[in-house]
BATI-382254 format. One line per 3 residues: number of its first residue (from 0); for each residue z, x, y of N, C-alpha, C, O, CB. Coordinates in nm, 4 decimals. Atoms other than C-alpha are relative to their C-alpha. Glycine has a CB too. Example, Ala and Ser with C-alpha at 12.3 -4.5 7.8 and 13.67 -1.06 7.14 Angstrom:
2
0> 0.0000,0.0890,-0.1190,0.7800,1.2300,-0.4500,0.0000,0.0900,0.1200,0.0665,0.1936,0.1181,0.1246,-0.0992,0.0027; -0.0060,-0.0820,-0.1190,0.7140,1.3670,-0.1060,0.0730,-0.0770,0.1090,0.0899,-0.0261,0.2198,-0.1415,0.0414,0.0462
% end
This chain:
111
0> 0.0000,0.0845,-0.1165,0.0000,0.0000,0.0000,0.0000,0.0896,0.1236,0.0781,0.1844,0.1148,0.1218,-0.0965,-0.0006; 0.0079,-0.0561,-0.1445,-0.0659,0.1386,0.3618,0.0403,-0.1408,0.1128,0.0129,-0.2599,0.1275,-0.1817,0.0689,0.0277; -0.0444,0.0955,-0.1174,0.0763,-0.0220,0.6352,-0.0176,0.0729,0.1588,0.0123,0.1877,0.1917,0.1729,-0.0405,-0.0282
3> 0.0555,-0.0384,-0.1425,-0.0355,0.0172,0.9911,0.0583,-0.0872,0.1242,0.0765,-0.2056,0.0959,-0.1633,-0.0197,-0.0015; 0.0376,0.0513,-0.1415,0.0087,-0.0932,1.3532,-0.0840,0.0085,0.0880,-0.1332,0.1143,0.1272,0.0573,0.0162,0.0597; 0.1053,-0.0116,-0.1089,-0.2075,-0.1884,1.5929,0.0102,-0.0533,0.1071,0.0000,-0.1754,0.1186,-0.1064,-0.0368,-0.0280
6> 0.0064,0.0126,-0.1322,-0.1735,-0.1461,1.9680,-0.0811,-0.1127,0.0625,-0.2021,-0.0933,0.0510,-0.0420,0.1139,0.0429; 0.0669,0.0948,-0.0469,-0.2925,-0.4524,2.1328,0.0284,0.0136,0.1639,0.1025,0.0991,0.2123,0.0409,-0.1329,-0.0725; -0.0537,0.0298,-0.1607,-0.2754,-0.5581,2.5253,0.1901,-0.0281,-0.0031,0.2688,-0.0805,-0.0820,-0.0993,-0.1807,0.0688
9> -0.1229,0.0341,-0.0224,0.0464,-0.5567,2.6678,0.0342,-0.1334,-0.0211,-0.0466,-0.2207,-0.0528,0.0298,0.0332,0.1130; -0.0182,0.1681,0.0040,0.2472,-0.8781,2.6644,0.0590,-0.0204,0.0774,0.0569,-0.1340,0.1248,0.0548,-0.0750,-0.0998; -0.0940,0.0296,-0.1423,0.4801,-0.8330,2.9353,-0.0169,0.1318,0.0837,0.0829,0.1898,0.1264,0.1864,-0.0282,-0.0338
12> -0.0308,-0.1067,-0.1352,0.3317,-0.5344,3.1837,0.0715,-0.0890,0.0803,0.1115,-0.2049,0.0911,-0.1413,0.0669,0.0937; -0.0974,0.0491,-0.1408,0.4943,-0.4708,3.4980,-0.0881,-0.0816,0.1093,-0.0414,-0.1482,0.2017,0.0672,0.1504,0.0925; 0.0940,0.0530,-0.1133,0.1561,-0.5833,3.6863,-0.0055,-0.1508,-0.0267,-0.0377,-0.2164,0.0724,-0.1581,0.0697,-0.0019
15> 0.0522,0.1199,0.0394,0.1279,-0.9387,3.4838,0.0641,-0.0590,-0.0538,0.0331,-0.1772,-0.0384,-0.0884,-0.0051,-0.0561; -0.0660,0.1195,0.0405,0.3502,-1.1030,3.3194,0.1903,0.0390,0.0048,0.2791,-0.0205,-0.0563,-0.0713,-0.0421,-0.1732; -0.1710,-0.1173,0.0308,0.7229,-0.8427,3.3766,0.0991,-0.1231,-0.0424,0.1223,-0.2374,-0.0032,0.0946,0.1088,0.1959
18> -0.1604,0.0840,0.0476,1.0228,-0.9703,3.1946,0.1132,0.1016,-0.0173,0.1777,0.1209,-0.1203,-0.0067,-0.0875,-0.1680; -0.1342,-0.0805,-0.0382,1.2827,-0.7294,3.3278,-0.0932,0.1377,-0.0404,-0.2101,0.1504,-0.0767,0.1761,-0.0395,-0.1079; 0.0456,-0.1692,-0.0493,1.2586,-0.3231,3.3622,-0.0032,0.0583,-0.1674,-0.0819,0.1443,-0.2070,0.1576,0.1101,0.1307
21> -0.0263,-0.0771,0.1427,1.3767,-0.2502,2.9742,-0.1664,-0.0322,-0.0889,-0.2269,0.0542,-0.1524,0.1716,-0.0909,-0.1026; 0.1488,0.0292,0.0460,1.0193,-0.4441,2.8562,-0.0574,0.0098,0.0661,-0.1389,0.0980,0.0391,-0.0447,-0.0946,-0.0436; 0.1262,-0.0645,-0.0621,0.8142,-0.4329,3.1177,0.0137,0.1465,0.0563,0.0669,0.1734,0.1640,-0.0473,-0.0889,0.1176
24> -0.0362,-0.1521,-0.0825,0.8158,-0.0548,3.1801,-0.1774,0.0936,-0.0398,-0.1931,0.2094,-0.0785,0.1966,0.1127,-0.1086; 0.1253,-0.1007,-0.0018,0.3998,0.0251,3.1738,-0.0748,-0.1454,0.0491,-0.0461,-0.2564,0.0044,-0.0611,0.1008,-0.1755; 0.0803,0.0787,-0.0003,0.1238,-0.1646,3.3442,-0.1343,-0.0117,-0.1088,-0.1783,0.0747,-0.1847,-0.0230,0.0129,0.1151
27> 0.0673,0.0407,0.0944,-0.1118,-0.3192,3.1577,-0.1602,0.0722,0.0386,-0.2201,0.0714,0.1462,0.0178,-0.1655,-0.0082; 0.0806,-0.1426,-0.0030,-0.3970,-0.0370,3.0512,-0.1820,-0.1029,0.0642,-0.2228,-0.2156,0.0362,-0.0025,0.1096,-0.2326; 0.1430,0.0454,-0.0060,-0.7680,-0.0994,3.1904,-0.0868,0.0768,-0.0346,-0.2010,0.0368,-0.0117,-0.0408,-0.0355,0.1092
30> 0.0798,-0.0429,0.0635,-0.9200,0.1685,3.0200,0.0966,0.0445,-0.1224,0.2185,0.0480,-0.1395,-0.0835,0.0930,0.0750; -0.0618,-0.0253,0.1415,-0.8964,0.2761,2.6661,0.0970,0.1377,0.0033,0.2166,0.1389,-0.0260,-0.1315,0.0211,-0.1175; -0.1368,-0.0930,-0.0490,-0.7366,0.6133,2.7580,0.1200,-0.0389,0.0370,0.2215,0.0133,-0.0091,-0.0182,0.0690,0.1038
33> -0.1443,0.0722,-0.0607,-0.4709,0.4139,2.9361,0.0616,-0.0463,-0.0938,0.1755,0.0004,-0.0959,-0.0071,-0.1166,0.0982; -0.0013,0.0486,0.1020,-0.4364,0.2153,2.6217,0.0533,0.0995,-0.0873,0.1724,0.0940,-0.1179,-0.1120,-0.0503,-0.0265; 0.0247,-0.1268,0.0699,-0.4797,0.5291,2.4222,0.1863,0.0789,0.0213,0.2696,0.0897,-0.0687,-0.1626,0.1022,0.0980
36> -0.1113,-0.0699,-0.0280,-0.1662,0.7205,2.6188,0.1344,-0.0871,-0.0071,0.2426,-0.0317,-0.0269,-0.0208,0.0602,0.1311; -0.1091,0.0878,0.0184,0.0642,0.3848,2.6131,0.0376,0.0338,-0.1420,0.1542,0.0633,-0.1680,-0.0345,-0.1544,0.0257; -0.0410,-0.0006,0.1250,0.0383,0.4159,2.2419,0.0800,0.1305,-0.0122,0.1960,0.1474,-0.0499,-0.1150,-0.0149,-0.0951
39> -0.0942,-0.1480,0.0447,0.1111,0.7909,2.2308,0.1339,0.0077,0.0597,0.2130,0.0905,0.0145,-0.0724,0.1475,0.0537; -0.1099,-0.0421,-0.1098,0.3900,0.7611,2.4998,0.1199,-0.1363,-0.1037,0.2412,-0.1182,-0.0925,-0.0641,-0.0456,0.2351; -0.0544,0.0945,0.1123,0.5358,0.4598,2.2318,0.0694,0.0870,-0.1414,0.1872,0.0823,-0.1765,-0.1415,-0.1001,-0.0532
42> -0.0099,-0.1048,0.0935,0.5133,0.7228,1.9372,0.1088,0.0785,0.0326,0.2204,0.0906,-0.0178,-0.1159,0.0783,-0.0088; -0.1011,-0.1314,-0.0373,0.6717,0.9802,2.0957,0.1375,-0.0289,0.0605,0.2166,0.0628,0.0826,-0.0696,0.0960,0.1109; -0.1386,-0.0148,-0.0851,0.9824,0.8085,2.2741,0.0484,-0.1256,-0.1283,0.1659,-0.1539,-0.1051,0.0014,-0.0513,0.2232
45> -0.0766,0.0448,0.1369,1.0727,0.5844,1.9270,-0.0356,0.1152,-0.1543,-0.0204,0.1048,-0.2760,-0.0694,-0.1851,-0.0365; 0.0040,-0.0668,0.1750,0.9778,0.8751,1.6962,-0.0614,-0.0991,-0.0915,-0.0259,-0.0772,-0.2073,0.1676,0.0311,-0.0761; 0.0972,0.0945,0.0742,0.7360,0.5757,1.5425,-0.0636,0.1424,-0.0947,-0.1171,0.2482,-0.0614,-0.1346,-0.1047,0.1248
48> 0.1105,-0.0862,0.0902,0.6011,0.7402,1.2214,-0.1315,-0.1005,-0.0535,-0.2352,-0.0457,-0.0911,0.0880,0.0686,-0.1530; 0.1235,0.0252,0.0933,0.3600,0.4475,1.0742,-0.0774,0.0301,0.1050,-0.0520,0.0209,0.2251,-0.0292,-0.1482,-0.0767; 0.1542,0.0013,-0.0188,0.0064,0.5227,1.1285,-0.0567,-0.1406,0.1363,-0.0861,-0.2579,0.1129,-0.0714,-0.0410,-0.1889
51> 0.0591,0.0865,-0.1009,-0.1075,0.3505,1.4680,-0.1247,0.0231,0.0605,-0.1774,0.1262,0.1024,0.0781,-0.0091,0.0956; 0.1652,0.0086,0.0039,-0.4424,0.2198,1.5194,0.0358,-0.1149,0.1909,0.1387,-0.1763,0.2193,-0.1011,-0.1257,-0.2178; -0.0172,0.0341,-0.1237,-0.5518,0.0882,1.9426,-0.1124,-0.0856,-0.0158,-0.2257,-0.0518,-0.0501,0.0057,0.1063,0.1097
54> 0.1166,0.1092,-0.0114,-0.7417,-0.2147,1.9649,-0.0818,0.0018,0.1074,-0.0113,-0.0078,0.2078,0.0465,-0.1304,0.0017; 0.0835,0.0021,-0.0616,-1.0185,-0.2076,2.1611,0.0044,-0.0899,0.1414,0.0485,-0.2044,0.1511,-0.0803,-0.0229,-0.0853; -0.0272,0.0905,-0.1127,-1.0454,-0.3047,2.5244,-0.0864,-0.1528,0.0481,-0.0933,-0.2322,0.1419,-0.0130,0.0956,0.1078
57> 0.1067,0.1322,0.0383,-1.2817,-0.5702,2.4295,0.1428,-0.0898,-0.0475,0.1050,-0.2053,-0.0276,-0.1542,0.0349,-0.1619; -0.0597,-0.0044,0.0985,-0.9561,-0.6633,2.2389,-0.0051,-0.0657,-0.1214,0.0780,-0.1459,-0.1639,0.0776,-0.0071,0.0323; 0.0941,0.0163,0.1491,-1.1590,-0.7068,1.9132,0.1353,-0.0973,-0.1192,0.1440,-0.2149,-0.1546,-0.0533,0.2262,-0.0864
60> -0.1133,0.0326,0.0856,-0.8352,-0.7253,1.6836,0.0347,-0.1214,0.0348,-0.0184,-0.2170,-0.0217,0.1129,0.0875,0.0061; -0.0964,0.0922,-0.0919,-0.6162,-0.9558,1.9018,-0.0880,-0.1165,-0.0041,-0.0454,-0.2096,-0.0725,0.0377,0.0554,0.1672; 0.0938,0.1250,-0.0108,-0.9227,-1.2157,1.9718,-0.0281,-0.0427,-0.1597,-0.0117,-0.1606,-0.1909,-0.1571,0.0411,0.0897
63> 0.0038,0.0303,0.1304,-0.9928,-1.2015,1.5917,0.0883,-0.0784,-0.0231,0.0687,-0.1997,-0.0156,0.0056,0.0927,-0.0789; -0.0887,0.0189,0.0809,-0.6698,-1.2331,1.4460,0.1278,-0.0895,0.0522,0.2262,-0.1349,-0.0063,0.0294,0.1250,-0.0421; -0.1260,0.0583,-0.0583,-0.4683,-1.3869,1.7136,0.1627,0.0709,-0.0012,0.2622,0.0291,-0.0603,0.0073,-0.1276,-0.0734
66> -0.1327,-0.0906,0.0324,-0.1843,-1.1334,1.7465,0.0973,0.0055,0.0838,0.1998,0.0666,0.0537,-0.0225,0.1317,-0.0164; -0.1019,0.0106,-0.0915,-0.0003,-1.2069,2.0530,0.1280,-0.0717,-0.0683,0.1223,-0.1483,-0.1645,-0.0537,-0.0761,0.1235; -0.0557,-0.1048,-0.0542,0.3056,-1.1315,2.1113,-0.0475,0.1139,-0.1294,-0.1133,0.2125,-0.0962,0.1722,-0.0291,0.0348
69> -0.0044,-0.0833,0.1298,0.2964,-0.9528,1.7191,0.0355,-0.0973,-0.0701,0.1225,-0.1798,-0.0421,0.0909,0.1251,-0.0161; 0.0220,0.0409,0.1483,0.2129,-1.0833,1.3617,-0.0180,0.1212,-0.1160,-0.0370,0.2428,-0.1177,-0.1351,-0.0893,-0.0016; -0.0323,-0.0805,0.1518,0.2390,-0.9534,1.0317,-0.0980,-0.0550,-0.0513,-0.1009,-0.1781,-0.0519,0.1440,-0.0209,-0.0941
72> 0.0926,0.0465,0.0913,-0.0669,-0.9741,0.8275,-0.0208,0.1114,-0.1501,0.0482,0.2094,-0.1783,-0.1413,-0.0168,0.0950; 0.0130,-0.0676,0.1628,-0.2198,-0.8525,0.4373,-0.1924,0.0082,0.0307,-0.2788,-0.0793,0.0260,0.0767,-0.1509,-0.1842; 0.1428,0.0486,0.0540,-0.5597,-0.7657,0.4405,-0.0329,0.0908,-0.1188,-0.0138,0.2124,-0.1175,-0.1255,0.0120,0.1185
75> 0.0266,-0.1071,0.1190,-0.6574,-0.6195,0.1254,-0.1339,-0.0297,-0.0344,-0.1803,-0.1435,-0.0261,0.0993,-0.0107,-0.1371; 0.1385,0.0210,0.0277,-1.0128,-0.5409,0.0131,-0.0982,-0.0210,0.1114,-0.2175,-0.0443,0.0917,-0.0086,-0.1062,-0.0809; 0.0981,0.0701,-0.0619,-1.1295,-0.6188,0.3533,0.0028,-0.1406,0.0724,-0.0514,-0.1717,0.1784,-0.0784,-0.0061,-0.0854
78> -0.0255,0.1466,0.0010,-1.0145,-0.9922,0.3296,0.1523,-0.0228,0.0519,0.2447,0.0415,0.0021,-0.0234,-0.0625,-0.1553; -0.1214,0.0147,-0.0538,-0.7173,-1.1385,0.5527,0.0742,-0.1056,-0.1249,0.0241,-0.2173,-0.1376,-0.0149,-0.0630,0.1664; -0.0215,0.0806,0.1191,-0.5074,-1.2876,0.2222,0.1236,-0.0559,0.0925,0.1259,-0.1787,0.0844,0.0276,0.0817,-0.1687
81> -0.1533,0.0484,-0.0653,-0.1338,-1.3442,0.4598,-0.0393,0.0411,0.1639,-0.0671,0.1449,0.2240,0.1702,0.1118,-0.0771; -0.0741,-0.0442,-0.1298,-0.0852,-1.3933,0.7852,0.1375,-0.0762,0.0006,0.1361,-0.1956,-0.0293,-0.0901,-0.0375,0.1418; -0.1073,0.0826,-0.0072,0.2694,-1.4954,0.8226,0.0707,-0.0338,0.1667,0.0651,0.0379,0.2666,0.1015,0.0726,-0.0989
84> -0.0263,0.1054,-0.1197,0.4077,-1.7204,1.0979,0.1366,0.0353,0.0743,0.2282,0.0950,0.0177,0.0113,-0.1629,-0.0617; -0.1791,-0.0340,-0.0425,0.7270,-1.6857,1.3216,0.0219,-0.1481,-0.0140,-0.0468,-0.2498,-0.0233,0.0560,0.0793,0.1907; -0.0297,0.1760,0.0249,0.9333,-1.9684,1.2859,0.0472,-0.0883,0.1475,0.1258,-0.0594,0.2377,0.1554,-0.0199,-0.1270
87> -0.0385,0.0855,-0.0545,0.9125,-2.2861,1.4585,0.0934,0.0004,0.1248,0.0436,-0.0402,0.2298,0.0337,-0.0503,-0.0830; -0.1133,0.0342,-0.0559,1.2385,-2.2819,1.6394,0.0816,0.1212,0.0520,0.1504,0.1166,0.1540,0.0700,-0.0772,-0.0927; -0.0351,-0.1446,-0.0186,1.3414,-1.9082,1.6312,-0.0859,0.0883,0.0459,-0.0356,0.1951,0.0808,0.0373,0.0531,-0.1048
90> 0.0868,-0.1176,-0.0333,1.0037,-1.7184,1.7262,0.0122,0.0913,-0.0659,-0.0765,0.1757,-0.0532,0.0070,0.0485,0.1090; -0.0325,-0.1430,0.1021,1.1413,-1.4596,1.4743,-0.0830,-0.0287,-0.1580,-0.1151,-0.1367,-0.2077,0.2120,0.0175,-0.0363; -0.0065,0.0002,0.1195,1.0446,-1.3396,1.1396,0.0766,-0.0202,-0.0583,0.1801,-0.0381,0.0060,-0.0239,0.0619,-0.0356
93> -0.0845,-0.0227,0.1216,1.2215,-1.3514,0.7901,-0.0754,0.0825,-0.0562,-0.1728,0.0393,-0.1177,0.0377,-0.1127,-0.0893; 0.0386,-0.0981,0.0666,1.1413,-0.9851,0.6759,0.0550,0.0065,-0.1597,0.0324,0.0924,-0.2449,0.0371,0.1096,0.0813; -0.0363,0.0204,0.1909,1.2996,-1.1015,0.3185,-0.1011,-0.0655,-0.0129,-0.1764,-0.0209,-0.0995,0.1466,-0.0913,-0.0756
96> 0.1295,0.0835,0.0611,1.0262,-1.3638,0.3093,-0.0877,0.0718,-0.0076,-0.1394,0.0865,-0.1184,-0.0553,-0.1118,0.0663; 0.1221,-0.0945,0.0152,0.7598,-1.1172,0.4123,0.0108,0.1186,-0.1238,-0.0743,0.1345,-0.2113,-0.0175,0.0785,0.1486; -0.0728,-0.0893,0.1365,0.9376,-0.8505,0.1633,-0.0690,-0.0537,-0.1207,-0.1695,-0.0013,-0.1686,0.1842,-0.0264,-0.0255
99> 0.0641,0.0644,0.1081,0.8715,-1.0915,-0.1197,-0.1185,-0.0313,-0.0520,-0.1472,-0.0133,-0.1703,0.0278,-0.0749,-0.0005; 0.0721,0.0434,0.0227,0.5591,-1.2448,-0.0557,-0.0793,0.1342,-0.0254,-0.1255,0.1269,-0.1393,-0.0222,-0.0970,0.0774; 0.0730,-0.1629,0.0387,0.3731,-0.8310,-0.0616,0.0748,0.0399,-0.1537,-0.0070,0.0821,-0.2355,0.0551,0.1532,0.1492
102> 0.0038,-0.0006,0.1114,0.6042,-0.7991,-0.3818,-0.0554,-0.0641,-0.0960,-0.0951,-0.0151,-0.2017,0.0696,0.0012,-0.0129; 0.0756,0.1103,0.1231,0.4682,-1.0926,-0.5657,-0.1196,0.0012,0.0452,-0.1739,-0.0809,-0.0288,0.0500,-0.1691,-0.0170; 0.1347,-0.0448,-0.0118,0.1187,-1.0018,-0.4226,-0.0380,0.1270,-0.1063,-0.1265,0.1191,-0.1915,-0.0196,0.0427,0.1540
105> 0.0028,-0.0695,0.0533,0.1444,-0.7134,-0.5642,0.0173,0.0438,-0.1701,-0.0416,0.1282,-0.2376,0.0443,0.0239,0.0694; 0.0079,-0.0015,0.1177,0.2624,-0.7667,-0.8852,-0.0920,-0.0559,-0.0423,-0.1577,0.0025,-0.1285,0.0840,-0.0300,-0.0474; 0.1199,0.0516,0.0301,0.0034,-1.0295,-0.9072,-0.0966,0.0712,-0.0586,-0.1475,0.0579,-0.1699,-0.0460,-0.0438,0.0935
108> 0.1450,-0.0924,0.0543,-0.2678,-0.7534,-0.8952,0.0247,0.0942,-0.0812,-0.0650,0.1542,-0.1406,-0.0818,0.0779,0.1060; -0.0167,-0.1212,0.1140,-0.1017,-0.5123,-1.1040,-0.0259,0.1213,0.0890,-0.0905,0.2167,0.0456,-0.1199,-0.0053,-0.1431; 0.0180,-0.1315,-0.0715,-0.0937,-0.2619,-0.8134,0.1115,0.0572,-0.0005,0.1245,0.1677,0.0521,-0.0463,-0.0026,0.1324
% end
Protein backbone atom coordinates (compact mmCIF):
# COMPACT_ATOMS: atom_id res chain seq x y z
CA UNK A 1 0.00 0.00 0.00
CA UNK A 2 1.39 3.62 -0.66
CA UNK A 3 -0.22 6.35 0.76
CA UNK A 4 0.17 9.91 -0.36
CA UNK A 5 -0.93 13.53 0.09
CA UNK A 6 -1.88 15.93 -2.08
CA UNK A 7 -1.46 19.68 -1.74
CA UNK A 8 -4.52 21.33 -2.93
CA UNK A 9 -5.58 25.25 -2.75
CA UNK A 10 -5.57 26.68 0.46
CA UNK A 11 -8.78 26.64 2.47
CA UNK A 12 -8.33 29.35 4.80
CA UNK A 13 -5.34 31.84 3.32
CA UNK A 14 -4.71 34.98 4.94
CA UNK A 15 -5.83 36.86 1.56
CA UNK A 16 -9.39 34.84 1.28
CA UNK A 17 -11.03 33.19 3.50
CA UNK A 18 -8.43 33.77 7.23
CA UNK A 19 -9.70 31.95 10.23
CA UNK A 20 -7.29 33.28 12.83
CA UNK A 21 -3.23 33.62 12.59
CA UNK A 22 -2.50 29.74 13.77
CA UNK A 23 -4.44 28.56 10.19
CA UNK A 24 -4.33 31.18 8.14
CA UNK A 25 -0.55 31.80 8.16
CA UNK A 26 0.25 31.74 4.00
CA UNK A 27 -1.65 33.44 1.24
CA UNK A 28 -3.19 31.58 -1.12
CA UNK A 29 -0.37 30.51 -3.97
CA UNK A 30 -0.99 31.90 -7.68
CA UNK A 31 1.68 30.20 -9.20
CA UNK A 32 2.76 26.66 -8.96
CA UNK A 33 6.13 27.58 -7.37
CA UNK A 34 4.14 29.36 -4.71
CA UNK A 35 2.15 26.22 -4.36
CA UNK A 36 5.29 24.22 -4.80
CA UNK A 37 7.21 26.19 -1.66
CA UNK A 38 3.85 26.13 0.64
CA UNK A 39 4.16 22.42 0.38
CA UNK A 40 7.91 22.31 1.11
CA UNK A 41 7.61 25.00 3.90
CA UNK A 42 4.60 22.32 5.36
CA UNK A 43 7.23 19.37 5.13
CA UNK A 44 9.80 20.96 6.72
CA UNK A 45 8.08 22.74 9.82
CA UNK A 46 5.84 19.27 10.73
CA UNK A 47 8.75 16.96 9.78
CA UNK A 48 5.76 15.43 7.36
CA UNK A 49 7.40 12.21 6.01
CA UNK A 50 4.48 10.74 3.60
CA UNK A 51 5.23 11.29 0.06
CA UNK A 52 3.50 14.68 -1.07
CA UNK A 53 2.20 15.19 -4.42
CA UNK A 54 0.88 19.43 -5.52
CA UNK A 55 -2.15 19.65 -7.42
CA UNK A 56 -2.08 21.61 -10.18
CA UNK A 57 -3.05 25.24 -10.45
CA UNK A 58 -5.70 24.29 -12.82
CA UNK A 59 -6.63 22.39 -9.56
CA UNK A 60 -7.07 19.13 -11.59
CA UNK A 61 -7.25 16.84 -8.35
CA UNK A 62 -9.56 19.02 -6.16
CA UNK A 63 -12.16 19.72 -9.23
CA UNK A 64 -12.02 15.92 -9.93
CA UNK A 65 -12.33 14.46 -6.70
CA UNK A 66 -13.87 17.14 -4.68
CA UNK A 67 -11.33 17.47 -1.84
CA UNK A 68 -12.07 20.53 0.00
CA UNK A 69 -11.32 21.11 3.06
CA UNK A 70 -9.53 17.19 2.96
CA UNK A 71 -10.83 13.62 2.13
CA UNK A 72 -9.53 10.32 2.39
CA UNK A 73 -9.74 8.27 -0.67
CA UNK A 74 -8.53 4.37 -2.20
CA UNK A 75 -7.66 4.41 -5.60
CA UNK A 76 -6.20 1.25 -6.57
CA UNK A 77 -5.41 0.13 -10.13
CA UNK A 78 -6.19 3.53 -11.30
CA UNK A 79 -9.92 3.30 -10.14
CA UNK A 80 -11.39 5.53 -7.17
CA UNK A 81 -12.88 2.22 -5.07
CA UNK A 82 -13.44 4.60 -1.34
CA UNK A 83 -13.93 7.85 -0.85
CA UNK A 84 -14.95 8.23 2.69
CA UNK A 85 -17.20 10.98 4.08
CA UNK A 86 -16.86 13.22 7.27
CA UNK A 87 -19.68 12.86 9.33
CA UNK A 88 -22.86 14.59 9.13
CA UNK A 89 -22.82 16.39 12.38
CA UNK A 90 -19.08 16.31 13.41
CA UNK A 91 -17.18 17.26 10.04
CA UNK A 92 -14.60 14.74 11.41
CA UNK A 93 -13.40 11.40 10.45
CA UNK A 94 -13.51 7.90 12.21
CA UNK A 95 -9.85 6.76 11.41
CA UNK A 96 -11.01 3.18 13.00
CA UNK A 97 -13.64 3.09 10.26
CA UNK A 98 -11.17 4.12 7.60
CA UNK A 99 -8.50 1.63 9.38
CA UNK A 100 -10.92 -1.20 8.71
CA UNK A 101 -12.45 -0.56 5.59
CA UNK A 102 -8.31 -0.62 3.73
CA UNK A 103 -7.99 -3.82 6.04
CA UNK A 104 -10.93 -5.66 4.68
CA UNK A 105 -10.02 -4.23 1.19
CA UNK A 106 -7.13 -5.64 1.44
CA UNK A 107 -7.67 -8.85 2.62
CA UNK A 108 -10.30 -9.07 0.03
CA UNK A 109 -7.53 -8.95 -2.68
CA UNK A 110 -5.12 -11.04 -1.02
CA UNK A 111 -2.62 -8.13 -0.94
Amino acid sequence: MQLRTIYIAEAHARDQWPAGKTISCVDQPTTLEQRLDNARQFNNKYNFEMPMLVDSMNNTFHTTYGSWPFRFYVINNGKLVFKAEPGETTYSYDMDELDAWIASFYQEKNI
